[in-house]
N, C-alpha and C positions, 0 to 999 in steps of 0.2 A: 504493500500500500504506500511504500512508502515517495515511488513516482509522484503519488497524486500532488505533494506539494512541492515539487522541486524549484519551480520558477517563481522568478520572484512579482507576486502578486502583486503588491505593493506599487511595486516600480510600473508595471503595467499600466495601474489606473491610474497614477500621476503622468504617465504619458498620453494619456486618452484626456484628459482633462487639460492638458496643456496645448493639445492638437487643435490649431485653428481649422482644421478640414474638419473633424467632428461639431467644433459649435457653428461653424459654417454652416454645414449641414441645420444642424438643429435651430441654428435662425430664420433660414430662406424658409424650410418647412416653416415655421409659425407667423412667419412676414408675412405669406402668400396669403396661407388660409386667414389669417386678419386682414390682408386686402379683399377677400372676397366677401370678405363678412361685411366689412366697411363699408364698402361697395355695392352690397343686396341692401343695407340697410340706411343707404345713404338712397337710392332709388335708381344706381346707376346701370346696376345689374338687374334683372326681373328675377324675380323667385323661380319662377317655371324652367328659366334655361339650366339648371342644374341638371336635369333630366339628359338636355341635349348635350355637354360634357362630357356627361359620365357614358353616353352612348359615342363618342365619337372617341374615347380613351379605351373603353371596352372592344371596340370596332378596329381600332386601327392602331391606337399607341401601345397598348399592350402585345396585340399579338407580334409586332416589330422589336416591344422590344424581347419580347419571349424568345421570338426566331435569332435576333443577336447575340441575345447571351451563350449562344451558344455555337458562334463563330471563336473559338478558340482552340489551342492544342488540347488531348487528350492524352490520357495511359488507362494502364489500365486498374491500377490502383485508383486512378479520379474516379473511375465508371465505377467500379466496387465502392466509393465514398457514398456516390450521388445514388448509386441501389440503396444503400443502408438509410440515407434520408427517406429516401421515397417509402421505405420498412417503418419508420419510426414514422411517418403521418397516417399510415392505414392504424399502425397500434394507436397513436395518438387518440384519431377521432372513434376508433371500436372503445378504447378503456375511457374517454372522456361521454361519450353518450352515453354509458353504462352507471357511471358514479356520481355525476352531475344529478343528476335527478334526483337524486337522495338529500342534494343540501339542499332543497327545495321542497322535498318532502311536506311541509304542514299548511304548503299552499294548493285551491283547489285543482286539478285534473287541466287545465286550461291554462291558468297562470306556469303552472310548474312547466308544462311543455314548450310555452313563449322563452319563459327565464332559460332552461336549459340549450335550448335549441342558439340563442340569445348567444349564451356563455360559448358552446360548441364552435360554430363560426363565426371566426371572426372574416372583416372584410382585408382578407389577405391579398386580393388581387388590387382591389382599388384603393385602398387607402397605403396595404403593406408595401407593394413591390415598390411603388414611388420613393419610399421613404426609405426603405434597406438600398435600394440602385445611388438615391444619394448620399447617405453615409458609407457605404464600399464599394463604388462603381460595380463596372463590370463583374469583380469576381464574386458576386452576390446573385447573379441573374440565373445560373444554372439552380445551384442549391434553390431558391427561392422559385421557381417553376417546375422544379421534379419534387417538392414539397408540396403543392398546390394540385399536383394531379389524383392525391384521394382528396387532396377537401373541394374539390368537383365532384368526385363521385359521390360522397356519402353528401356532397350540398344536394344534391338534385334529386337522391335516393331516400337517405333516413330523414333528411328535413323537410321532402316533400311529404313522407309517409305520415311522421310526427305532425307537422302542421297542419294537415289536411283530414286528417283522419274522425275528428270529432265533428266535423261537419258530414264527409261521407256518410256516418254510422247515422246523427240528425236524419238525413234526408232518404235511408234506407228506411228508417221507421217510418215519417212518414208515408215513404211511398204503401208500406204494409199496410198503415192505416185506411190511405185512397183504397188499397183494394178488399181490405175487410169489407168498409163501407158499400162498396158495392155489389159485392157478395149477398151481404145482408138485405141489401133492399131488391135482393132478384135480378139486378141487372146481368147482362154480362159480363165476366173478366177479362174479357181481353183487351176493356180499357185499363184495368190495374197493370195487367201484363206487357202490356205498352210500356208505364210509366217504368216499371221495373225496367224491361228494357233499355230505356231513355239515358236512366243515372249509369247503368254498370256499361254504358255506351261511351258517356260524358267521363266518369269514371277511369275508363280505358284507354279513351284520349289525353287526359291527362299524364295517364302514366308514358302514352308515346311523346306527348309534349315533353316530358323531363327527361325522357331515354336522349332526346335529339336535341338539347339542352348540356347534356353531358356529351356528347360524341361530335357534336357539329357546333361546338362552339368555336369560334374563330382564336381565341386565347390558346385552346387544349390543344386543335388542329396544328398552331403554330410553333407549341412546346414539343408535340411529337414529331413535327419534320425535323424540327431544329434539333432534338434530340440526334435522330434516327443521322440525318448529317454528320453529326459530332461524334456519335459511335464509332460509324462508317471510316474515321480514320484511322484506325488499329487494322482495316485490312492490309495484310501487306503487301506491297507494289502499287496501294494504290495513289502515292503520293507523288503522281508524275507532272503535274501544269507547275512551270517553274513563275515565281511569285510575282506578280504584276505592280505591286507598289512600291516595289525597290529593285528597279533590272537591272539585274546584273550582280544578284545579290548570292546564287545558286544555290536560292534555297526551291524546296518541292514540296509541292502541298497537294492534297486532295482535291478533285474537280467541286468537289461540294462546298468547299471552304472558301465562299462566295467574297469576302472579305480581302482574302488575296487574290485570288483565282481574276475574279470578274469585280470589280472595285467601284463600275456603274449602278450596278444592280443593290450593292449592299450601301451605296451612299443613299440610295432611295430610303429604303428601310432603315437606316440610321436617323434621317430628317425625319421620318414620321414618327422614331422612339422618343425625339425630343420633345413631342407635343405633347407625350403621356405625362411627366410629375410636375408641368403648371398647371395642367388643365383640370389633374386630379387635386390638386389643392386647394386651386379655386371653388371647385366644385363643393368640396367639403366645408370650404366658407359660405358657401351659398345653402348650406344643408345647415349650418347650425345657425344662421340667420332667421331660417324658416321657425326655427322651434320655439317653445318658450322655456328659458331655463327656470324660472320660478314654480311654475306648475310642474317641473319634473322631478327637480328638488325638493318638493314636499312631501314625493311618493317614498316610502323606505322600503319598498323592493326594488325600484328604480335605483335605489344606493347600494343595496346587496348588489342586486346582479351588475351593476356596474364595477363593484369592487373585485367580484367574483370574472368578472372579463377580462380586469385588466391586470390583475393581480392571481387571480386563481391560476385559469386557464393557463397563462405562459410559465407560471410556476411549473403545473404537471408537463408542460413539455419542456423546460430544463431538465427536471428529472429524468426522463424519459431518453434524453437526449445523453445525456451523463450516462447511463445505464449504459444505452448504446455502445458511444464512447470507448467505455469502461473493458465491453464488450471484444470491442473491435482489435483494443492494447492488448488483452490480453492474448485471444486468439492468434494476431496476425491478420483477420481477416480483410480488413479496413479501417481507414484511420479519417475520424471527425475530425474538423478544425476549426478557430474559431469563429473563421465565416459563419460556416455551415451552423454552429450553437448562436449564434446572432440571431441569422436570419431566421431560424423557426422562432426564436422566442419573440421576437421584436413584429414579426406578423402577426404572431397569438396574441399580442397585448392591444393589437387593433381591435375597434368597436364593432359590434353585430353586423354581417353580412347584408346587405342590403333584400338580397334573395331573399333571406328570412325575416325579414320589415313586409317584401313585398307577398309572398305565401300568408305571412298576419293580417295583413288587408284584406288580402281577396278571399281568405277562408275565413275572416272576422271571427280571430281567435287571436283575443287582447293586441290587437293595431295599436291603441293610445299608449298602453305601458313599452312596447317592442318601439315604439317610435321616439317614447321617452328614455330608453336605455342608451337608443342609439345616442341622442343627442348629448345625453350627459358622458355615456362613454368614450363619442370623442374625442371632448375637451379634456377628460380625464388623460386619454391614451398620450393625448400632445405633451400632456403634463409628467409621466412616467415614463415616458421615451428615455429620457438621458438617462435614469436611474436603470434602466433595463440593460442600456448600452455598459454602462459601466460594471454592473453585474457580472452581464456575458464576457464583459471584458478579463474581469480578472477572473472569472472562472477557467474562460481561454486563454491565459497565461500558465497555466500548471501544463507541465507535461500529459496531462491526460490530452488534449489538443494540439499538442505542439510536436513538433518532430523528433 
């Protein structure tokens, strides 16, 4: 055990805190999002266009910058790292949906599933990747999109099921009752048997809604080519197009490694990643504009599950992460570093998935309090950023992380 403390911790976090590229970071993020706020609330901005924002980040900045972060060299040691994250986000969200529920427990069937689901996903894609791409650049972009590809699956999957489900069951009764009713008074059923037909129709649809949700998302599409590229260079012999951005340099890369290879094509997609973390900041100033923070702040499950988001949840994924880790030193198997424990914890301490704001709305199962958590979580999240950073930081100074 005795690895675990070899580096000097200390020195670590007085390095982080001395680094004008971390408060850098940590001021543009809170500059912007106060511009946008100022700005909805001065009348300059409209409320509504938050919407369009987060549609054209989601649409086009994200998935650029998903497909870039993964224009870089490869081993196969990195690919064994970036499995072992992808391992610890499917445990993550199975052991987090499973115990979250419990600290929730003495609230009724409706609130507990808001709160949990609430605490579960956080908005890793729009609020996280902005935020970890500006505090670590690039070498944040991998980890931080092969981490993201189960919190798509279980967002579209367990948080459609959980959020939708007590309306489902509603509106099966219902439908029984339509057709008792007509039973009873002699009619024919096959107007009942209609209705039934109708829901596990709508029902059905929905579930191919979220199936094509998760698979045809422009984000996920983007992280698996970029992936599947960035793999592709461990085949051997295939590093034959010699590098276009320095000729003459004799170096050889992979035809997929658009970045040297073809240097038009990836300046495209570069300009379009730029648009992603002002556009998502703004937007988030435009979201906490909308809210009122007086009416949220007087709710105390609005303060639980807020505390619980921003402090719980990233907790059990340092854990989880450390574990790993822990894991990987021992074995050989793979080695975590402190990117990689950064960027899970610093996305899990971001506020409610917006997904799961919008699933609360349209199956009107507690919309007010999921819209309140959001907005007080937030401000919270903007507020324990640096303490998270600093955390990960000296955690990722021990040789558990380091080479």
């Amino acid at each position: 055990m005795q690895w675990y403390l070899q580096a000097n911790v200390g020195e670590a976090v007085v390095t982080t805190l001395k680094d004008w590229a971390f408060w850098s970071a940590i001021l543009a993020t809170m500059f912007v999002i106060f511009l946008g706020w100022f700005l909805t609330k001065r009348g300059t901005f409209k409320k509504d266009w938050e919407a369009v924002l987060i549609k054209v980040v989601m649409v086009v900045g994200l998935p650029a910058l998903a497909f870039n972060g993964f224009m870089s060299d490869t081993s196969v040691g990195e690919v064994k790292t970036q499995l072992a994250i992808l391992l610890v986000g499917f445990l993550f969200y199975i052991i987090l949906g499973i115990i979250t529920k419990y600290f929730y427990i003495k609230y009724e069937k409706d609130v507990r599933d808001a709160l949990t689901m609430c605490t579960v996903f956080a908005s890793t894609t729009f609020f996280g990747i902005p935020i970890v791409t500006a505090l670590f650049g690039k070498e944040s972009s991998v980890p931080a999109n092969i981490f993201n590809i189960p919190y798509r699956v279980f967002l579209y999957s367990l948080g459609f099921i959980v959020m939708s489900k007590p309306v489902a069951t509603l509106v099966a009764t219902e439908a029984q009752t339509v057709k008792s009713t007509i039973v009873d008074v002699g009619q024919n059923s096959a107007m009942a048997q209609q209705t039934v037909g109708e829901i596990k129709a709508a029902k059905k649809k929905a579930v191919v809604t979220n199936l094509k949700q998760i698979f045809l998302n422009p984000i996920l599409i983007a992280t698996l080519i970029g992936f599947t590229f960035w793999v592709t260079q461990l085949i051997p012999g295939i590093k034959v197009v010699p590098d276009q951005t320095t000729i003459g340099s004799g170096k050889l890369f992979s035809p997929l490694r658009l970045d040297n290879t073809f240097p038009p094509l990836f300046k495209v997609t570069k300009t379009l990643e730029g648009i992603c973390t002002p556009l998502a900041w703004l937007a988030i100033g435009i979201t906490l504009a909308k809210g009122n923070f007086k009416e949220a702040m007087a709710d105390k499950k609005v303060w639980y599950g807020t505390m619980m988001k921003v402090i719980f949840a990233p907790a059990v994924g340092l854990l989880l992460t450390i574990v790993f880790a822990a894991i990987g030193k021992t074995t050989g198997a793979w080695h975590l570093d402190t990117i990689g424990l950064s960027v899970i914890v610093i996305m899990l301490a971001a506020p409610p998935a917006s997904v799961i704001v919008a699933y609360s709305i349209n199956y009107k199962k507690q919309p007010l309090l999921t819209s309140n958590l959001t907005l007080t979580a937030t401000l919270f999240s903007i507020i324990v950023l640096p303490i998270w950073v600093i955390v990960t930081t000296a955690i990722g100074a021990t040789s558990l992380f380091t080479y």
